[in-house]
C-alpha positions as CSV (number, residue, x, y, z in Angstrom):
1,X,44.4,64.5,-26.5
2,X,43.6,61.5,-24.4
3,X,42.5,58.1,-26.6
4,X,38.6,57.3,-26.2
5,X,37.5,53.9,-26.4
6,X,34.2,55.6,-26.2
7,X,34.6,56.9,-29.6
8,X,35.9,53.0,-31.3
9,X,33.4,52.3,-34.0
10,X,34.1,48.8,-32.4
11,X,31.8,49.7,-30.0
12,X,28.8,50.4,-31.6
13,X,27.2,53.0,-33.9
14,X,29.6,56.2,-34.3
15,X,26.0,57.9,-33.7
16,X,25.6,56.4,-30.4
17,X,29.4,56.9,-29.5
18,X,29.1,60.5,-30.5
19,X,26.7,60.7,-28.4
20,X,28.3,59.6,-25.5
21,X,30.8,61.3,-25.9
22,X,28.8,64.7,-25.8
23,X,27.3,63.2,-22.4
24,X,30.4,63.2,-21.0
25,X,31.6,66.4,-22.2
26,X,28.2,67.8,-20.5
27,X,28.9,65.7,-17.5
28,X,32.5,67.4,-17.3
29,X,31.6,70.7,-17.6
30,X,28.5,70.4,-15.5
31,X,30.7,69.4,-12.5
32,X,34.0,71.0,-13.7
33,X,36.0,68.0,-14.0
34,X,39.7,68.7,-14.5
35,X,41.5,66.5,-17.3
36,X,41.9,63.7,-14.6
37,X,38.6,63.2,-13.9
38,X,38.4,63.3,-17.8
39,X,41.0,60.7,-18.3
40,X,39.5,58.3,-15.4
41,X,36.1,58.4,-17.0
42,X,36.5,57.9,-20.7
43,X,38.8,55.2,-20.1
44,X,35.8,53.1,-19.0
45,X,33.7,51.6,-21.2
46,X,30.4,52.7,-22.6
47,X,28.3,51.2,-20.2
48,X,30.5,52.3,-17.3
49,X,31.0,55.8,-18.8
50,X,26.6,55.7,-18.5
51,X,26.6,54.5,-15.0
52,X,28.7,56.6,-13.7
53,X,27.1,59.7,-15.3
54,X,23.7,58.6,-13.9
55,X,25.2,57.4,-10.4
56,X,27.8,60.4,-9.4
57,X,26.1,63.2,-7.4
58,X,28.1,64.9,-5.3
59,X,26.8,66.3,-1.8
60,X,25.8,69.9,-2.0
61,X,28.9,70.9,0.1
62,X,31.5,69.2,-1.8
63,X,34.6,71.8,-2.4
64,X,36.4,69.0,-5.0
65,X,34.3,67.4,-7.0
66,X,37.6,65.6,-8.8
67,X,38.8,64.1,-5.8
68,X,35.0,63.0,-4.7
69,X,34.5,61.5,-8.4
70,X,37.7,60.0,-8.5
71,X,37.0,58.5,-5.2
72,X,33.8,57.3,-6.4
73,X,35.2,55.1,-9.2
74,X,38.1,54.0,-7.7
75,X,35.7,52.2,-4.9
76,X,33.1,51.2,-7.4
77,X,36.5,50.1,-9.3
78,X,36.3,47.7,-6.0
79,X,33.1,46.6,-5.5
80,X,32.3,49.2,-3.7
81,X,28.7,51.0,-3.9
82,X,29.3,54.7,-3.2
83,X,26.6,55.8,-4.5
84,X,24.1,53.2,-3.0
85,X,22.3,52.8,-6.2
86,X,24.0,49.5,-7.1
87,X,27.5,48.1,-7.3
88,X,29.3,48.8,-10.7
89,X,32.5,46.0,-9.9
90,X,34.3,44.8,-12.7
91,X,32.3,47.0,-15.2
92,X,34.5,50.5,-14.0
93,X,37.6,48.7,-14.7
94,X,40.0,50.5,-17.3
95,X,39.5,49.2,-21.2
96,X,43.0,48.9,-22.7
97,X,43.1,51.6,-25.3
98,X,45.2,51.5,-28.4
99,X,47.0,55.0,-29.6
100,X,46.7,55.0,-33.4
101,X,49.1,57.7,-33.5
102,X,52.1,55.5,-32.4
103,X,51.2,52.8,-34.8
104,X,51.5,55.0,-38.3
């Protein structure tokens, strides 16, 4: 399983993480994200996780919704506005992400 930042009780209510995290589970399945897409959002952190949830729509013909999503945060990862709703920058950038597993 991939680490979630999303899920650190550092960041906030476990509640509101949980939540979140069911968000972008729904967000997943509702665009069938493969485990990349996966990976690239829950790296972010929770704010970025929300505004990219609320800002990616893809265009009705899109035939790869990873590779348009993963586009999308990589250029809102630069400053970049693809979705014309308002840049993201430095918000989108990857949160360093500790794996507990290697430090039992």
């Amino acid at each position: 399983p991939i680490p979630s930042p999303i899920l650190d009780e550092s960041w906030g209510s476990s509640t509101r993480a949980e939540a979140l995290e069911s968000q972008i589970h729904d967000f997943l399945t509702l665009w069938s994200l493969d485990e990349t897409s996966a990976q690239l959002l829950r790296t972010r952190t929770q704010d970025a996780a929300r505004e990219i949830i609320w800002k990616f729509k893809p265009k009705a013909n899109t035939r790869n919704a990873n590779t348009e999503f993963q586009l999308f945060v990589k250029q809102a990862e630069f400053g970049r506005d693809p979705s014309g709703k308002g840049g993201l920058g430095d918000m989108l950038r990857p949160v360093e992400v500790k794996d507990i597993d290697s430090e039992l």
